[in-house]
Phi, psi and omega in degrees: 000023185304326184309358202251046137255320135029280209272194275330309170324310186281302152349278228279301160330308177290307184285019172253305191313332190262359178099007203249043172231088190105320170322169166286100156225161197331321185233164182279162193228139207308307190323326182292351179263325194304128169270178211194142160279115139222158198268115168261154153160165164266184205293176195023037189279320160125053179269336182293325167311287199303329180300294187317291174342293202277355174273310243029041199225152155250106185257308198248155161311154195229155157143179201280193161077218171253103172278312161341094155226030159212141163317112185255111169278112196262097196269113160223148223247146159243140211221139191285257243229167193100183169269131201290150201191143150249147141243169179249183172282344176237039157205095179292329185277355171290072221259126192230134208244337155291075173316329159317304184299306199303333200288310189277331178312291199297002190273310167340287200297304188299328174291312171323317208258324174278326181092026161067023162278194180237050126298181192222161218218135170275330166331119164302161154240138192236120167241089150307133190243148176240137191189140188259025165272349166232175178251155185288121190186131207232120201259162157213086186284123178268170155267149191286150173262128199287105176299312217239164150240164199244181202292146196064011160227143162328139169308339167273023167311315212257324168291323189303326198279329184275352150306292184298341173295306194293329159351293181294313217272331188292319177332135179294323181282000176263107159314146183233095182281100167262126201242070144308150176280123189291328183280028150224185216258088196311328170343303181304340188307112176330292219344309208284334188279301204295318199282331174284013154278270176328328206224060183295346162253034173043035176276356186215041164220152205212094176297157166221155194241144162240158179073015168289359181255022193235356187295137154326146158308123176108006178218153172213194215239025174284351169278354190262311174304320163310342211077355195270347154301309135233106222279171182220161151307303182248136171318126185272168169281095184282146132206225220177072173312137172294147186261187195294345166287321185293314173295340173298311181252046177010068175304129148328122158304335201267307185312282198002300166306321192280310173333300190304321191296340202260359186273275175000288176306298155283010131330103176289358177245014177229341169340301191311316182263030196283318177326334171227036187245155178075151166335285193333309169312302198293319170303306160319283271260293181279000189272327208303308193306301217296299190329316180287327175302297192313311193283351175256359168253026185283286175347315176279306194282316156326301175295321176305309187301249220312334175291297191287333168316330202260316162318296168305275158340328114335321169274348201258311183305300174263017137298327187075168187325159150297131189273158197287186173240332172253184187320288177299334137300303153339283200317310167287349136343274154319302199290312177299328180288315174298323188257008165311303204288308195312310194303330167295299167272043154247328188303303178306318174259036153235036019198072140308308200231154188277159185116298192317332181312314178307326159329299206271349166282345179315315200254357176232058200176254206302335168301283191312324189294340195276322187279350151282000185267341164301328196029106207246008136310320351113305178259016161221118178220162200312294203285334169316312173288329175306290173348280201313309226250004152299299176280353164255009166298341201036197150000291177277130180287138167308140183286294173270286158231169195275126179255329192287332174327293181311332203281304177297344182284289201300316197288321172296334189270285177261025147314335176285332141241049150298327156295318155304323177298315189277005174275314181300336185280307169318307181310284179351284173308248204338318174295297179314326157318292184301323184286310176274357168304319214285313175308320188281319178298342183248033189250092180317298189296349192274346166280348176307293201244102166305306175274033185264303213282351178278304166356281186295338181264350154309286219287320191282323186272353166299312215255320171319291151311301184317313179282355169276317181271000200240312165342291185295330157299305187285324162308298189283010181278260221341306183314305186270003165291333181286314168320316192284320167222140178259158161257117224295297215294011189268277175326331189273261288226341165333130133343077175286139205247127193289328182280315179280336143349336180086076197271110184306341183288338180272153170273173200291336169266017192276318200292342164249052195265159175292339168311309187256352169263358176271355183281307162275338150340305194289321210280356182284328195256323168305294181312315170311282169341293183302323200285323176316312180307334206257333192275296184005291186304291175298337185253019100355293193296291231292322180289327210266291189358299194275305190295293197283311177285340170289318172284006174264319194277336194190041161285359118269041178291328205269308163339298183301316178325300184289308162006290215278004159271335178316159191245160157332298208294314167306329172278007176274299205296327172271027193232008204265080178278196236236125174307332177278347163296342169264332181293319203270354153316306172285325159281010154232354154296311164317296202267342165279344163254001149319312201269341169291339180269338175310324188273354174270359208252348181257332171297331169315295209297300181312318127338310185260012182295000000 
């Protein structure tokens, strides 16, 4: 299983390129998944020694104050043969086979990212070392933790730093290499405070002691290496850093290791243990665990990858497409988005999606109620009729029957419903008004491009008034053909009455006695009543006709019309989506295509177990 520490790597590498390491976001992020080493301690704790100790290279920055001051992930490669080389991650094609030079990069790099003040930056720097002096293994040297600030850092150094520490360590998935000085008082120990906050019963910290060859005379660290000072899960590690006179004359890395192994051995209070003592060990060690960790966390990292793969893929849907770059794409853009919304407001009013329904309460409710509310009784009453058919006698009185009279009953009668008819058209137009706010708030792409959608809910309430006028127009001619020709056989079918006939022997005012004028009164309003009844009917038809079937047939027709004049640049403008919407588009298009490949490289690997 040597490839699983490999593929974490290239993991982890891949998830810094996207900014995705660790930090707070929107989705969970592979790197928090990942498992991982990190190096805690405080400052002159020797963790920059131990680091070296176990590359067997002088790598890292040296000096007082904080030298740390970004997580550096340190990837080491074991190679059978060759010359030993690093590269880092953000200069890939770059091979530096000078370790002095890896030393100023990384100072470089830290600067780059700070801006050369002495803040501190959570962004990693990824150094890979490939070398046949190591074991496959991946590190995460933290900044060191801090009491005090030095001149030029904030009074918030030593929380920010113990933040970003805790950042790593709290994960469930991180090992925790705590590296104390065996010559202070582990009570005292950063390392042992920060890791024992996260892990308190030391089940994922794998102490380490340093400077044991700098302790007072007469004492040593053997109760602490045994565990009985502090117990851990795992045995802790001595070793035995070069000291600062070695570093000055660049003492050999590799004698070094033989130096540490031979202070061990020939100790008398540490004999016993040499065997699980030194850097070298400490390199095995962790390389053994993380491999065993990494391989029992595959199951869980499988499920996350597939779980977020489906997330990502959801969130990306609904963003909707990336917008093209030329005209013609554009338009078809457009055109598609517009007919995404049409295809939305035909589902309401053909009751897919709910509200056509309101349409139809219009016309079976709110019509009969307004035309029972003329009360057209009322408006022929004795003296009404009287009136009417007085003044259409003029000068002369009717001979026979009052017809103009009749005439002047009915046209007055139903002139009055014009009002219910232009109300029911009015009902419409709103309810058609609501359906398409409604349709455009569920029209997913149209939340895209704000000024598409103000666009498309102008032209549909524009195509909307036309048709509401052309509605109103085409309702009240029904209204007024019935004013205009009565229907003579209604009047043919009449009951005839011998006296109101015109009997010569009664005189000409005996014909507006209260008998004969509630006679024609009834006979106005029984005919008024059929024609309501008949409008009833027609003017439904004549509104869904002009209103409904028309905003189904071509509501945005006179819109698309204009589309097709449009230039590239005006059809840019209705596309003017939310730049962090584009932005975040493209970073989760980045990150759905990490985790698939992450998810072909770890079932392979889960395969070949």
């Amino acid at each position: 299983m040597e490839n699983l520490i490999q593929l974490v790597n290239r993991l982890q590498r891949a998830c810094t390129a996207l900014g995705d390491h660790g930090e707070e976001s929107a989705l969970p992020t592979l790197w928090d998944a990942l498992p991982s080493i990190a190096v805690v301690g405080g400052q002159s704790s020797g963790k920059s020694s131990v680091l070296e100790s176990v590359v067997g290279k002088d790598f890292l920055p040296r000096g007082s104050g904080i030298v740390t001051r970004r997580p550096l992930v340190l990837q080491l490669h074991r190679i059978d043969e060759g010359r030993e080389y690093a590269e880092f991650g953000h200069l890939p094609r770059k091979r530096f086979t000078d370790f002095a030079a890896v030393r100023k990069e990384i100072a470089d790099e830290t600067d780059r990212e700070t801006g050369r003040s002495k803040q501190i930056s959570s962004v990693p720097i990824y150094l890979s070392i490939y070398s046949p002096n190591v074991v496959n293994l991946t590190l995460i040297d933290l900044p060191g933790l801090t009491k005090v600030a030095v001149e030029g850092q904030s009074d918030s150094i030593v929380a920010d730093i113990e933040n970003m520490v805790h950042s790593y360590i709290e994960k469930p998935n991180c090992i925790i290499l705590a590296v104390s000085p065996a010559n202070q008082d582990l009570a005292t120990s950063d390392a042992i405070k920060v890791s024992r906050e996260v892990d308190p019963k030391g089940e994922r910290t794998f102490g380490v002691l340093t400077k044991i060859d700098l302790m007072d005379k007469g004492t040593d660290a053997v109760d602490i290496l045994e565990g009985r000072a502090y117990k851990l899960q795992f045995p802790w590690i001595g070793v035995v850093n070069r000291s600062q006179a070695d570093i000055n004359k660049n003492v050999d890395m590799i004698a070094a290791r033989h130096r540490e192994k031979e202070y061990f051995a020939s100790t008398p209070e540490y004999r016993h243990l040499a065997n699980r003592m030194g850097s070298e060990h400490l390199g095995k060690v962790m390389s053994k665990h993380l491999e065993a960790v990494i391989k029992s966390r595959i199951p869980g990292l499988q499920s996350l990858i597939n779980k977020t793969i489906i997330e990502l893929e959801n969130e990306l849907s609904r963003l909707g497409k990336p917008i093209a770059t030329d005209a013609g794409g554009k338009l078809y853009m457009v055109m598609e988005v517009c007919r995404t919304f049409d295809g939305i407001f035909k589902e309401h009013l053909d009751g897919v999606r709910p509200g056509g329904d309101k349409i139809y309460n219009v016309f079976d409710n709110q019509l009969p109620a307004a035309l029972k509310r003329l009360q057209f009784d009322k408006q022929l009453s004795m003296d009404n009729v009287r009136k009417l058919i007085t003044e259409a006698d003029g000068y002369q009185p009717h001979l026979i029957a009052p017809e103009q009279g009749y005439r002047r009953l009915i046209e007055s009668s139903l002139i009055s419903i014009k009002g219910p008819a232009e109300a029911a058209v009015d009902a419409v137009h709103a309810i058609l008004k609501d359906l398409v706010h409604k349709s455009i708030s569920e029209t997913t792409e149209l939340k895209q491009y704000p000024s598409l959608r103000v666009e498309v809910n102008a032209a549909s309430v524009e195509s909307l008034e036309r048709m509401r006028d052309e509605s109103k127009k085409a309702t009240l001619q029904l209204v007024e053909m019935e004013c205009s020709y009565l229907t003579v056989d209604f009047f043919r079918k009449l009951p005839q009455d011998i006296e109101k006939g015109g009997n010569p022997t009664h005189s000409i005012f005996d014909r507006y006695n209260d008998s004969y004028l509630r006679r024609i009164g009834s006979n106005v309003l029984s005919y008024v009543n059929m024609v309501c009844a008949s409008l009833r009917n027609s003017i439904p038809k004549s509104v869904v006709y002009c209103q409904v079937r028309e905003a189904k047939r071509s509501l945005l027709d006179h819109f698309f019309t204009d589309l097709g004049k449009k230039e590239g640049k005006q059809l840019g403008t209705l596309l003017d989506e939310d730049p962090a919407v584009m932005q975040r588009r493209v970073n989760l298009a980045k990150r759905l295509e990490l985790y698939r490949s992450a998810q072909a490289e770890i079932d392979s690997v889960a395969w070949s177990k």
